[in-house]
C-alpha positions as CSV (number, residue, x, y, z in Angstrom):
1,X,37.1,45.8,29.2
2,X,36.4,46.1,25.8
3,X,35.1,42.3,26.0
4,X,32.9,43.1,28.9
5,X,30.6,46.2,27.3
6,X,27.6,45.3,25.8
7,X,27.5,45.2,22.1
8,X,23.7,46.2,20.8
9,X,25.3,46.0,17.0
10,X,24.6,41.8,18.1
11,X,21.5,42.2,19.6
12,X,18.9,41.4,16.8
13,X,15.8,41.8,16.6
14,X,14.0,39.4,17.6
15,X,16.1,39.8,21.2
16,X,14.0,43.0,21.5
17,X,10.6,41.2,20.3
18,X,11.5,38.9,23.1
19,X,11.7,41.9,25.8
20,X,8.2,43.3,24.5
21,X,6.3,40.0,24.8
22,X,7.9,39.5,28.4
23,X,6.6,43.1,29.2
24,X,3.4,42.5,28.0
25,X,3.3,39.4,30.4
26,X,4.8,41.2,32.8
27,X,1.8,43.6,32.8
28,X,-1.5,40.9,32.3
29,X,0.0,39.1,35.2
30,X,0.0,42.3,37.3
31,X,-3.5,42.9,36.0
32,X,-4.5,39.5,37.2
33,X,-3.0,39.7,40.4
34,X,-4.8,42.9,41.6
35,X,-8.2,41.5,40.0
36,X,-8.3,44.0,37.4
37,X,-9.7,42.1,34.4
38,X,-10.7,45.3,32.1
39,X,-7.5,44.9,29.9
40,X,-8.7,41.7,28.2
41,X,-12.2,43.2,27.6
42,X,-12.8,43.7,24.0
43,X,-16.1,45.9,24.4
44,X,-18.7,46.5,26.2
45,X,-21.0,43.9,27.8
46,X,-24.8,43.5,27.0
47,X,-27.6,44.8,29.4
48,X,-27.8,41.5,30.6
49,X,-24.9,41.2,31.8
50,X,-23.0,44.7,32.2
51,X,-22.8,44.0,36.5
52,X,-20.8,40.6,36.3
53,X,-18.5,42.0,33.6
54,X,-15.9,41.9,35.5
55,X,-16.6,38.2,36.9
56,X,-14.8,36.9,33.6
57,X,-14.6,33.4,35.2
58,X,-18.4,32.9,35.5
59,X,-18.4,32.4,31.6
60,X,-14.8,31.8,30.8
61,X,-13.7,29.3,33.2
62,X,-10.2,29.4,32.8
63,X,-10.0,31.2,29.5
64,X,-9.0,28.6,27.7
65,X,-11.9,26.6,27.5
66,X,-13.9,25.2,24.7
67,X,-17.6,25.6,23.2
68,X,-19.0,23.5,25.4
69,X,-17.8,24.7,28.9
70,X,-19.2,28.2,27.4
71,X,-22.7,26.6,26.8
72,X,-22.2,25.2,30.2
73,X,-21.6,28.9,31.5
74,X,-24.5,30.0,30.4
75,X,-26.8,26.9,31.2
76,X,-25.8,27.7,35.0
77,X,-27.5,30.6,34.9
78,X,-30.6,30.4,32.1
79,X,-31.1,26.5,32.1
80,X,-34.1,26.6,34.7
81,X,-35.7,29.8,32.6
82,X,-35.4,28.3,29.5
83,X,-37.4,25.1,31.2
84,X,-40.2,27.0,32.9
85,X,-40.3,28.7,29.4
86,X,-41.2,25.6,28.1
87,X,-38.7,26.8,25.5
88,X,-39.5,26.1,21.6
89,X,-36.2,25.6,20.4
90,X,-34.1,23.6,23.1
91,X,-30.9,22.0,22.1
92,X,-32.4,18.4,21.9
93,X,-34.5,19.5,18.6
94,X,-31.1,20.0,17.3
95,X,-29.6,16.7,18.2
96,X,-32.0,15.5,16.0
97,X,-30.7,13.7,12.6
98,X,-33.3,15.2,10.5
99,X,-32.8,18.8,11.3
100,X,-28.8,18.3,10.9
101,X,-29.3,20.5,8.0
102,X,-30.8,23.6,9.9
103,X,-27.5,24.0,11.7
104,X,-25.6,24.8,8.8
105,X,-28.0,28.0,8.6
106,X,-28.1,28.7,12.6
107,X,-26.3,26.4,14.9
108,X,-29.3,26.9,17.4
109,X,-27.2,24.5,19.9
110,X,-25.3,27.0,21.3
111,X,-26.7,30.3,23.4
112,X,-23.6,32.3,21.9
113,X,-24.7,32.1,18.0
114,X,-27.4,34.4,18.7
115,X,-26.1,35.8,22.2
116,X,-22.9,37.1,21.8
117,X,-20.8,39.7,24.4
118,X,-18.7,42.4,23.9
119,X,-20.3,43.3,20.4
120,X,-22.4,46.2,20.6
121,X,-21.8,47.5,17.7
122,X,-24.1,44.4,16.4
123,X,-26.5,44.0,19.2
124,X,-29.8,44.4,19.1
125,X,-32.9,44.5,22.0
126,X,-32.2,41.0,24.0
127,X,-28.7,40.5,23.4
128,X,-29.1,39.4,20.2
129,X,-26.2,39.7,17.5
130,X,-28.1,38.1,14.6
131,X,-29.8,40.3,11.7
132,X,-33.7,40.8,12.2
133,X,-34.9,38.3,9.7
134,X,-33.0,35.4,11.0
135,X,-36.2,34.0,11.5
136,X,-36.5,33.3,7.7
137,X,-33.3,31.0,7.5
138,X,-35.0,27.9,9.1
139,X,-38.7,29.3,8.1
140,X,-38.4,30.7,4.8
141,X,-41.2,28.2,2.9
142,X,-43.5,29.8,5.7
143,X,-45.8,31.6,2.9
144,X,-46.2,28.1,1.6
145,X,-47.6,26.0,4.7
146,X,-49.5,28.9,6.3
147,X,-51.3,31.4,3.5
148,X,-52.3,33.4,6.3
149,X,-48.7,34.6,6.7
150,X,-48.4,35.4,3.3
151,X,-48.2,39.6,3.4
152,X,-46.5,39.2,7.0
153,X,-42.8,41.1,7.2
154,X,-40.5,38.5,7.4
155,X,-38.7,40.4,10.5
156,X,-41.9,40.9,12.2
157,X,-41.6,37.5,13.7
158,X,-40.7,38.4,16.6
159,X,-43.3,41.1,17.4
160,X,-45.5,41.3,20.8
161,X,-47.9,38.9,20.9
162,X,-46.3,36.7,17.5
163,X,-43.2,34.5,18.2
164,X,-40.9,34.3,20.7
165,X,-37.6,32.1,20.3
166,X,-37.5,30.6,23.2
167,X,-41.1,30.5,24.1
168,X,-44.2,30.3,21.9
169,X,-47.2,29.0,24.3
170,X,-49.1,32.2,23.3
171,X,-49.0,31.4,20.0
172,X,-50.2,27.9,20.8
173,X,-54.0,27.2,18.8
174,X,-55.8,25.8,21.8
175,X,-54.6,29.1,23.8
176,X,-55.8,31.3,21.5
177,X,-59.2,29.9,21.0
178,X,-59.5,29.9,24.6
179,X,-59.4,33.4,25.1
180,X,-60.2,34.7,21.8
181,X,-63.3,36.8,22.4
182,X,-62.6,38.0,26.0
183,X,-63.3,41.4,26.6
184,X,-60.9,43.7,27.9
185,X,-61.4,44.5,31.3
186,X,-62.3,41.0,33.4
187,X,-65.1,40.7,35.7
188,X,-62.9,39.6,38.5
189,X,-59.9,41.5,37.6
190,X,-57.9,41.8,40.0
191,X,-54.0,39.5,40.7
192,X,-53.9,37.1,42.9
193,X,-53.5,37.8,47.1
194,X,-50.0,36.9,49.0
195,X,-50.4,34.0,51.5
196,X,-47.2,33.2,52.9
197,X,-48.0,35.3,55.6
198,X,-51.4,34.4,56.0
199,X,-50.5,30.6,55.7
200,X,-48.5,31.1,59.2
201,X,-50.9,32.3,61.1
202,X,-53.2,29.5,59.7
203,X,-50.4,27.1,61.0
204,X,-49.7,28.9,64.3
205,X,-53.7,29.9,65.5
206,X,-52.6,30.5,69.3
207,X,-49.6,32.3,68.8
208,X,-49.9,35.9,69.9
209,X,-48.7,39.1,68.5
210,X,-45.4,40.0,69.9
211,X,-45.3,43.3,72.0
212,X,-43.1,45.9,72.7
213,X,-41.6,45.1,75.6
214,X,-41.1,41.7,73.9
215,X,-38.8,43.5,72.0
216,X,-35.1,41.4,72.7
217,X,-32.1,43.8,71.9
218,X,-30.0,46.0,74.2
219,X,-30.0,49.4,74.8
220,X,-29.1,49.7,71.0
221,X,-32.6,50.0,70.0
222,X,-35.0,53.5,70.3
223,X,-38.5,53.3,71.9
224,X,-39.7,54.4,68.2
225,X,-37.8,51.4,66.4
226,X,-39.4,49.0,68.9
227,X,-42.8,50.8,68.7
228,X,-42.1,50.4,64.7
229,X,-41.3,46.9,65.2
230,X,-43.8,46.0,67.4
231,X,-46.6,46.8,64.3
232,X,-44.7,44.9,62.1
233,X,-45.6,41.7,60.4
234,X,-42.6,40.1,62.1
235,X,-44.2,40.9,65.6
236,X,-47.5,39.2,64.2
237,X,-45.2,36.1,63.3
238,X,-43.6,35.8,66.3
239,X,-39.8,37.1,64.9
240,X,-38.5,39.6,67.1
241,X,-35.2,41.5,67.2
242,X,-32.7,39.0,67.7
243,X,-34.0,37.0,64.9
244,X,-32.2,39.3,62.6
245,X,-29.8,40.9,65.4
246,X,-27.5,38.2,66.2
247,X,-24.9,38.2,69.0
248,X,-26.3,41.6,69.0
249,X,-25.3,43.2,65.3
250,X,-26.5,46.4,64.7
251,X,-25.4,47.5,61.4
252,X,-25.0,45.0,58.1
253,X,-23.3,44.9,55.0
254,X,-25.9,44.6,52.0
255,X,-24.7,41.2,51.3
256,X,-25.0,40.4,55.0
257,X,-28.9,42.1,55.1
258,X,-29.6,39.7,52.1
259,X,-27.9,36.5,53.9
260,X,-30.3,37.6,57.0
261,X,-33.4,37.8,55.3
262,X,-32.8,34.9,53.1
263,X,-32.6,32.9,55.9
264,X,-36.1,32.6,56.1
265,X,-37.4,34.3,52.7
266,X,-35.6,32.2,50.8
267,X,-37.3,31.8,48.0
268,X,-37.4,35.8,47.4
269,X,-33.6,35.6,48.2
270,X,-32.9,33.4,45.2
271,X,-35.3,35.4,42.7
272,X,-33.6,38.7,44.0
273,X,-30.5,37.7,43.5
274,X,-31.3,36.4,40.2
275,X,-32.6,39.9,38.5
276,X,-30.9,42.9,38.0
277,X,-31.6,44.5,41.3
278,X,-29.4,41.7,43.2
279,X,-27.4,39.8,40.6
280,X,-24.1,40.8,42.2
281,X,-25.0,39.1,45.5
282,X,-25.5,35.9,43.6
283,X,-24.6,32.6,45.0
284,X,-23.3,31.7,41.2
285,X,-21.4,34.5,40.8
286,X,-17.5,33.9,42.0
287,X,-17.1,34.3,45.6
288,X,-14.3,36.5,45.4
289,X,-16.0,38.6,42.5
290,X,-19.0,39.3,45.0
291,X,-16.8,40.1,48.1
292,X,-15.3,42.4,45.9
293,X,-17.8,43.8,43.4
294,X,-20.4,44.4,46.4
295,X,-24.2,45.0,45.4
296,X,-25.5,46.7,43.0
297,X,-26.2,51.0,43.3
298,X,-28.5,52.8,41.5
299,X,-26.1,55.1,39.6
300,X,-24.0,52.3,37.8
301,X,-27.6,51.3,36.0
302,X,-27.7,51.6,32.5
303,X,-31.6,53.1,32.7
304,X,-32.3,56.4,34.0
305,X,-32.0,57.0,37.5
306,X,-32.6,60.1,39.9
307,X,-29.6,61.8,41.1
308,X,-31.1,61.4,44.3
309,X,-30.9,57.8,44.1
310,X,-28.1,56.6,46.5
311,X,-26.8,53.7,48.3
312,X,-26.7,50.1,47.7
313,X,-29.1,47.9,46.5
314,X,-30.7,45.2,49.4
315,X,-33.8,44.0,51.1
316,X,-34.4,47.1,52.8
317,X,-34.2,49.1,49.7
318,X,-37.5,48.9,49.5
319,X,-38.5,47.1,52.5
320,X,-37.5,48.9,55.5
321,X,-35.8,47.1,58.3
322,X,-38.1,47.5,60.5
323,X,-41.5,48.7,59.4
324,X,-43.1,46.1,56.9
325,X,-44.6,49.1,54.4
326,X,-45.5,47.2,51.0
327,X,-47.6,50.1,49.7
328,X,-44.1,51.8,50.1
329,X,-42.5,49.0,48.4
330,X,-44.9,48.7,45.7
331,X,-44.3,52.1,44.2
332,X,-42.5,54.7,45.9
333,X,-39.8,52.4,46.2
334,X,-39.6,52.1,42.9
335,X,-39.9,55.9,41.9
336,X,-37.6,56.8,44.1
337,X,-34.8,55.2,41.9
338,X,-36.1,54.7,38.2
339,X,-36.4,58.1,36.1
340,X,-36.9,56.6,32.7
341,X,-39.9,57.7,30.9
342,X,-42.4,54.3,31.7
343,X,-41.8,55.2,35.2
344,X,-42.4,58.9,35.2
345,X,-45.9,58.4,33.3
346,X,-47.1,55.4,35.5
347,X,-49.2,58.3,38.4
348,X,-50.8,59.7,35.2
349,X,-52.0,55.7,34.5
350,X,-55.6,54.3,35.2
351,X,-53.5,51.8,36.9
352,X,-51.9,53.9,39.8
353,X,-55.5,55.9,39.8
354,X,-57.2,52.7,40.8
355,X,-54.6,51.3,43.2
356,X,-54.2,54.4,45.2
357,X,-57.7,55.0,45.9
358,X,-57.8,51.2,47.3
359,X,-59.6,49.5,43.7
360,X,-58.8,45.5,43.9
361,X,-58.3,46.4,40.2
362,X,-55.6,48.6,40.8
363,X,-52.0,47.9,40.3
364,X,-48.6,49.0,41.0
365,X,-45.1,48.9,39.8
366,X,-44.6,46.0,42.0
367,X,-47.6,44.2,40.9
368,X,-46.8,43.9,37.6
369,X,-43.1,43.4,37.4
370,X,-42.4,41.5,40.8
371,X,-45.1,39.3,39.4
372,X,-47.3,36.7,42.1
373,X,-46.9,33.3,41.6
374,X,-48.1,30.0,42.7
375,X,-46.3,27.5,44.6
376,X,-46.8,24.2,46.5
377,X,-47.4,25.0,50.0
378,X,-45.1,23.2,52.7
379,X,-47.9,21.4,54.4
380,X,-49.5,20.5,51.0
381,X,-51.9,22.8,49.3
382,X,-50.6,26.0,47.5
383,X,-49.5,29.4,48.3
384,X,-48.5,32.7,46.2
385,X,-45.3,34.3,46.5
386,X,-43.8,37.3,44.7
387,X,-41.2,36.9,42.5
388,X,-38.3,39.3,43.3
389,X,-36.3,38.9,40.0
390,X,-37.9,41.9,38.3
391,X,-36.5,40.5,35.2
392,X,-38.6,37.9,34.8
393,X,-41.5,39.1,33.0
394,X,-40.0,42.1,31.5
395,X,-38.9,41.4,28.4
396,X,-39.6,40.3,25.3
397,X,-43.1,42.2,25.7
398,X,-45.3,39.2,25.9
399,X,-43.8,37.9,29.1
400,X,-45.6,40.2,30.9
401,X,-48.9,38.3,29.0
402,X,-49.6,36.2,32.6
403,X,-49.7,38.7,34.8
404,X,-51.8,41.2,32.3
405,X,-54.6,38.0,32.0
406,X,-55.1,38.1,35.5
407,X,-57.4,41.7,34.9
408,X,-57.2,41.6,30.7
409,X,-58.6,39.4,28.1
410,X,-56.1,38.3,25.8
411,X,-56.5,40.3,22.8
412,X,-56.4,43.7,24.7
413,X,-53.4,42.8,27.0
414,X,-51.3,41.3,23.4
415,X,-52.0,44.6,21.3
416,X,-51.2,47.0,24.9
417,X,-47.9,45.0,25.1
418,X,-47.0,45.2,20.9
419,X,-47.5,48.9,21.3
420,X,-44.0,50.8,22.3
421,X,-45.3,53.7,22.5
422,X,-48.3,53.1,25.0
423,X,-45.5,51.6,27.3
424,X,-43.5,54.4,26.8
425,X,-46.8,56.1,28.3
426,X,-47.2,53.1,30.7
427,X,-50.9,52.4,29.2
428,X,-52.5,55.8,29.8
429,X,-54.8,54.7,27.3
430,X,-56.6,51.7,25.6
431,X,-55.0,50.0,22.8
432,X,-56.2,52.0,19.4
433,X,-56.7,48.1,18.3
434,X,-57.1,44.4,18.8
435,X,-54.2,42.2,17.7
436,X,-53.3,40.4,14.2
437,X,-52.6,37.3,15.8
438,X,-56.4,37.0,17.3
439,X,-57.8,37.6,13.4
440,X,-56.3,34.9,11.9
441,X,-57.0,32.6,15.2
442,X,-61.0,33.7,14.4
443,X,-60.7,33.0,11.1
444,X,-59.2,29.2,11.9
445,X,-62.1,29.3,14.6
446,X,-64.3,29.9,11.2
447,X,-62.7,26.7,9.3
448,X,-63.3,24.7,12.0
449,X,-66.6,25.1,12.4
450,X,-66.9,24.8,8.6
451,X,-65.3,21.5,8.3
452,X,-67.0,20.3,11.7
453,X,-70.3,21.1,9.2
454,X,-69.0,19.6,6.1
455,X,-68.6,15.7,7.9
């Protein structure tokens, strides 16, 4: 018997080091199994990216994975923004021999040398982890090859209007001469009109309204939803109940209302699902992560939200299932859920005074941040859709620069958009002045002429 007891004299210690590590296994492999990924999470994600945190695989593959499948990771997601960004510093300027030596400062190759996650104690506006004057490591002789620069802040680079990393066609000499001397408000100001809808009735000149009594579902449907229905821009286009209703469905999960409407808005299902408002119903998000995640609810924003603000976030958030109500959608949609302090101030705005009483000139929430944008039309030609990824334009400032010159001149939109607090007040007021950038493209303007006169 004396044999048989267990002696823990013998039992050294790196026996019980052994036990610990198998309990810690023990327990990440019963995190794993129920999904939970939080215990490997080392801090909190950026803005960016705070809904998929939990989608680890989307940037980690299998965990193990080198620098390259991360660049991947994040090229399946950004690579077609960074090309319609016409991007200033893509990777192949890197692959270049001759700048070989630049990468020692910045290796400007990889997304995650500026962009890093689960750092917030280092990251700025952006998700960027690198200090302010970065700029300056690759650009330091500056002062040298452009005197004009000379008394410039060497972390003001990046201010509204000046440079932008990824994308510097406003900063471009022929742009700027363009525009330079625009005046602030435009003759024609006004954005561009919708024609998807209009385009189908061009297509389709004999096809009548439906009607009520065309309306196609059971019992399960009031007079007043029909009625509602019946004015509707899908009665005008010949859609009627069971084009969404199929095999008679009468309630939808959000991820099922965005697979319905998608099927024939399918370019605002891809934008949607690629801003902040739908990101969690994404197609390139992990299948199981979105089954189980669901969409998006107002109260897990990181903004300021009403209390009231409930539900989750689909189609008919703002578009109601059966009424088409863009005036709705355009603002009070909006204002119904955001509570930060741009959002509050935009019914004290010229902006909302002019689109409420009807002025072409007018715009709303949606018109500047679901911003309208041409396309090729299917039978040739071109039509203008709205972009539903309300991300697109937001930030840094001077994305917002295209839709802004569809009523501003240049100079006046660029010093609205460097000036925080005017958006804070969502442009209650003119900019107090015109833009640095816009004086030294007048005095180039100046040496051109001048040396045009001196040949």
């Amino acid at each position: 018997m004396k044999g048989s007891r267990f002696n823990f004299r013998r039992f050294r210690f790196w026996h019980w080091g052994l036990i610990v590590t198998l309990l810690i296994a023990a327990s990440a492999t019963y995190n794993l199994e129920l999904s939970d990924k939080s215990l490997f999470i080392s801090g909190e994600p950026t803005h960016g990216h705070h809904q998929m945190e939990m989608a680890c695989s989307s940037c980690h593959s299998d965990g193990f994975s080198g620098a390259d499948a991360m660049q991947q990771a994040c090229l399946d997601c950004h690579a077609e923004e960074l090309e319609i960004a016409d991007d200033s510093h893509p990777r192949t300027k890197f692959l270049d021999p001759r700048n070989a030596a630049l990468l020692g400062k910045l290796d400007a190759r990889q997304c995650v040398t500026c962009h890093v996650e689960h750092k917030p104690e280092i990251t700025r506006d952006m998700g960027v982890t690198l200090a302010g004057d970065f700029c300056f490591h690759c650009h330091s002789d500056i002062a040298e090859n452009r005197p004009s620069h000379r008394e410039l802040a060497f972390d003001s680079c990046a201010s509204a209007g000046c440079h932008n990393f990824h994308d510097n066609r406003n900063l471009y000499e022929d742009f700027l001469i363009a525009h330079a001397g625009q005046p602030g408000l435009l003759p024609d100001a006004r954005l561009p009109a919708r024609t998807a809808m209009h385009a189908w009735l061009r297509e389709h000149p004999d096809t009548p309204p439906l009607q009520t009594g065309d309306a196609d579902i059971s019992a399960g449907a009031s007079a007043d939803i029909a009625g509602t229905w019946a004015d509707s821009v899908h009665a005008r286009v010949d859609v009627n109940c069971s084009g969404c209703h199929t095999d008679g469905q009468m309630q939808f999960s959000s991820a099922e209302i965005v697979a319905r409407c998608g099927s024939c808005h399918s370019e605002q299902r891809e934008t949607f699902t690629q801003g902040k408002h739908g990101m969690r119903l994404s197609s390139r998000l992990p299948q199981d992560f979105v089954e189980r995640a669901g969409a998006m609810s107002p109260q897990q924003a990181l903004l300021p939200m009403r209390e009231s603000a409930s539900g989750e976030l689909s189609c008919t958030s703002c578009h109601g299932p059966h009424e088409t109500d863009l005036q709705f959608a355009a603002v009070e949609a909006c204002l119904g859920c955001h509570n930060d302090e741009h959002s509050q101030a935009f019914t004290e705005s010229a902006h909302f005074r002019q689109w409420s009483a009807g002025d072409p000139a007018g715009v709303s929430c949606a018109g500047c941040h679901l911003p309208r944008e041409t396309h090729p039309g299917p039978q040739g030609g071109e039509r203008i859709l709205v972009n539903h990824n309300q991300n697109h334009n937001l930030r840094p400032n001077d994305k917002m620069l295209p839709v802004c010159l569809n009523c501003h001149g240049a100079e006046f939109a660029l010093a609205a958009l460097a000036d925080e607090a005017l958006i804070a007040h969502n442009f209650n007021r003119k900019p107090d002045a015109g833009h640095r950038t816009f004086d030294l493209i007048r005095e180039r303007i100046k040496q051109i002429a001048n040396n045009k006169k001196s040949q």
